[in-house]
C-alpha positions in Angstrom: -7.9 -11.1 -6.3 -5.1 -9.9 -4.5 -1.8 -12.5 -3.4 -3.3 -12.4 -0.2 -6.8 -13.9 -1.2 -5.4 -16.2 -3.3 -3.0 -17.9 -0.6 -6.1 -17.6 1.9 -8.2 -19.6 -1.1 -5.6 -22.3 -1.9 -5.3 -22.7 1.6 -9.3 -23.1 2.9 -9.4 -25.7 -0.4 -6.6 -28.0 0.7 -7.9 -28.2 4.5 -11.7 -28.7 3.2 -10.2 -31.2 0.9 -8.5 -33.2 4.0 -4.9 -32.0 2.9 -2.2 -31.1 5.2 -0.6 -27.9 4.3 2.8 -25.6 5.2 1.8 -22.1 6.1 2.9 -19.0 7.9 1.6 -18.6 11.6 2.2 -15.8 13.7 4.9 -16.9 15.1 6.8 -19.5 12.7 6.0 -21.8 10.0 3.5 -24.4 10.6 2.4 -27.8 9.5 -1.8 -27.8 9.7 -4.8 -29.6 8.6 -8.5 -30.3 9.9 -8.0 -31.3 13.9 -11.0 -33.2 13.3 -9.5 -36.1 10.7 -7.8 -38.6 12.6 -5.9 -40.4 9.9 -4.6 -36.6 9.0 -3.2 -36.3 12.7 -1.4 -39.7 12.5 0.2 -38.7 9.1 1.4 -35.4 10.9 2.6 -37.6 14.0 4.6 -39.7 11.6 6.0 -36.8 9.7 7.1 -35.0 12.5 8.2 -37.9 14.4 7.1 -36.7 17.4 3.9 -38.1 20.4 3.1 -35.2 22.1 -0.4 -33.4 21.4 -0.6 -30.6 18.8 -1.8 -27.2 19.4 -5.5 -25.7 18.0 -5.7 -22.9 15.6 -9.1 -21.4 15.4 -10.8 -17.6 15.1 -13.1 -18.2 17.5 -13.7 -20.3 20.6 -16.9 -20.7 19.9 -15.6 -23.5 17.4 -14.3 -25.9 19.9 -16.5 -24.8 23.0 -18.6 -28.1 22.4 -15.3 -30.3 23.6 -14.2 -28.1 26.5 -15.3 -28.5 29.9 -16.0 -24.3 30.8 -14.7 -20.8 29.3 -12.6 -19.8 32.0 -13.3 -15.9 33.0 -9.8 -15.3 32.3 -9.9 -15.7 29.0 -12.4 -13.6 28.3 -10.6 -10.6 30.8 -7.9 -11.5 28.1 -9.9 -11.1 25.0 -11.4 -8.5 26.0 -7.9 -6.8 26.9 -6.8 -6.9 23.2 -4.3 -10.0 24.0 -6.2 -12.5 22.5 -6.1 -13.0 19.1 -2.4 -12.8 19.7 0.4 -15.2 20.3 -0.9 -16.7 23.6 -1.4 -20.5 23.6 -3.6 -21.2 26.5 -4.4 -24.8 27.8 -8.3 -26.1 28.6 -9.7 -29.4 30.4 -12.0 -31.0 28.0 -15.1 -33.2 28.1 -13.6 -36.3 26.8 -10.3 -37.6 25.2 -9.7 -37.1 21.9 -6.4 -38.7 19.7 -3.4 -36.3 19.2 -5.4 -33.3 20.6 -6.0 -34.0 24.4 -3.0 -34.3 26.3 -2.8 -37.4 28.9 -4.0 -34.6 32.0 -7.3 -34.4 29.6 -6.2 -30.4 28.6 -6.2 -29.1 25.3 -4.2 -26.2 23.6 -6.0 -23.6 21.7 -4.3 -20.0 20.3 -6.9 -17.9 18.3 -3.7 -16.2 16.0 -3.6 -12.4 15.0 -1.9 -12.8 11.6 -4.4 -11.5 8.9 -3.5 -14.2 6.7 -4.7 -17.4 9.4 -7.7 -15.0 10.9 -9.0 -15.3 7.6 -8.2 -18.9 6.4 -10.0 -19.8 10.1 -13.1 -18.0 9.3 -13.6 -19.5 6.1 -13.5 -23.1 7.2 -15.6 -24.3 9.7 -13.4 -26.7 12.2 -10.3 -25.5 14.0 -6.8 -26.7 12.7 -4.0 -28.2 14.4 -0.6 -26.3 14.4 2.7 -27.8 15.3 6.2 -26.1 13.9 7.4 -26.9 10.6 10.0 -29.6 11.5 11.2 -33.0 12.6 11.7 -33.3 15.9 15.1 -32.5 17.4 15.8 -30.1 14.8 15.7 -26.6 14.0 12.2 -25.1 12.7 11.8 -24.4 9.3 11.9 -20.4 8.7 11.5 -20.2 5.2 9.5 -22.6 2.7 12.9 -24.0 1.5 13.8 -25.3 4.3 10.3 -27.0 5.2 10.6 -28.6 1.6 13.8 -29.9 3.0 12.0 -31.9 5.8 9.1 -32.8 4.2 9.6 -32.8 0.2 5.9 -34.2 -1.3 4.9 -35.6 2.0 3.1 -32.5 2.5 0.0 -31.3 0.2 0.5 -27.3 0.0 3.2 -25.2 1.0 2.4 -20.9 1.4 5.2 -18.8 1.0 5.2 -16.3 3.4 8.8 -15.0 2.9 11.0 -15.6 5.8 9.8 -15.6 9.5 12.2 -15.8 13.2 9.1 -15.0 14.9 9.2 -15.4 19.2 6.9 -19.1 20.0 3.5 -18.1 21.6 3.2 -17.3 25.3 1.5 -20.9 27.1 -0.5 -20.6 29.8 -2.9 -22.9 31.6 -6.0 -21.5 32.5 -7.6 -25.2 33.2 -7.6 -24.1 37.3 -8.6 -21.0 39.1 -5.0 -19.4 39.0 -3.5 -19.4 35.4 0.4 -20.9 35.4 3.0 -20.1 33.0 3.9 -22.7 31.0 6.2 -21.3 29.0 7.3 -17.7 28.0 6.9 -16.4 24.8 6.6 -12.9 23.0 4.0 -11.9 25.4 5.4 -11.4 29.5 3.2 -13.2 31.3 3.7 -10.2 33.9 1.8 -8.6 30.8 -0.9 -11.4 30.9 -1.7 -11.8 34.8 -2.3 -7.9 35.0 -5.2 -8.4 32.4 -6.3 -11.6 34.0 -6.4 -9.2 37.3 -8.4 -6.5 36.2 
């Protein structure tokens, strides 16, 4: 078993054993566990000291299509296009409200991530994850493993090495209305996106 596998194994473990575990993301380090355990959520609120809803991390949409309201056509001009899995997090209405997950506007935010490491810790467990940046709130993010054990220490369950990352945040986009709106700009131009989207 290559380092690879082994980090992808210790990882799927931990999350099916309702732990909450530091890992690499595309982009930057992130704190994650099962979006599905509530008291896990709460922990991760308290820990980051933050209120606002975390992000979903999963290989497939097909995972979280029971909670959203419709697949907008625009993400599938995007998946299709070879953006998505990439660093785009896009935002979705939902069917109902759910704690730390759904915003107050009743939208959710889902990235399906392009790293080989997450694609295959996401298609060995069988619920998305959260994802929210490996820090307290108000201060830097973590870009290195030493630095989240300097925010976090034991409170968190597994930390993955995955050398040092200064990776650009995720592109956000809402796609919850007809025309998709920039919510923020990340690695991917969203000049980039809306040509896709137009196609």
């Amino acid at each position: 078993m290559d380092d690879l596998d082994l980090k992808v194994k210790k990882t799927v473990k931990a999350l099916e054993n309702k732990k909450i575990v530091c890992i690499p993301t595309d982009t930057i380090y992130g704190i994650s566990a099962n979006a599905f355990e509530r008291d896990l959520l709460k922990k991760v609120m308290r820990l980051k000291r933050r209120e606002s809803p975390f992000i979903l991390l999963t290989d497939s949409i097909n995972k979280v299509r029971g909670i959203l309201n419709f697949i907008p056509p625009a993400f599938l001009k995007l998946k299709a296009s070879g953006l998505i899995p990439g660093p785009i997090t896009m935002l979705f209405k939902v069917r109902a409200k759910i704690d730390y997950i759904v915003s107050q506007e009743g939208k959710i935010a889902i990235r399906i991530p392009s790293s080989d490491f997450l694609k295959k810790v996401l298609y060995n467990v069988n619920f998305p994850i959260i994802s929210t940046s490996a820090n307290i709130s108000g201060f830097p993010p973590a870009r290195n493993i030493k630095e989240a054990r300097n925010y976090f220490g034991d409170e968190i369950d597994l930390y993955i090495d995955g050398g040092t990352l200064e990776g650009e945040p995720s592109t956000i986009i809402d796609l919850s209305s007809e025309e998709p709106e920039l919510i923020r700009e990340g690695r991917i131009k969203f000049d980039t996106i809306k040509k896709q989207i137009k196609k």
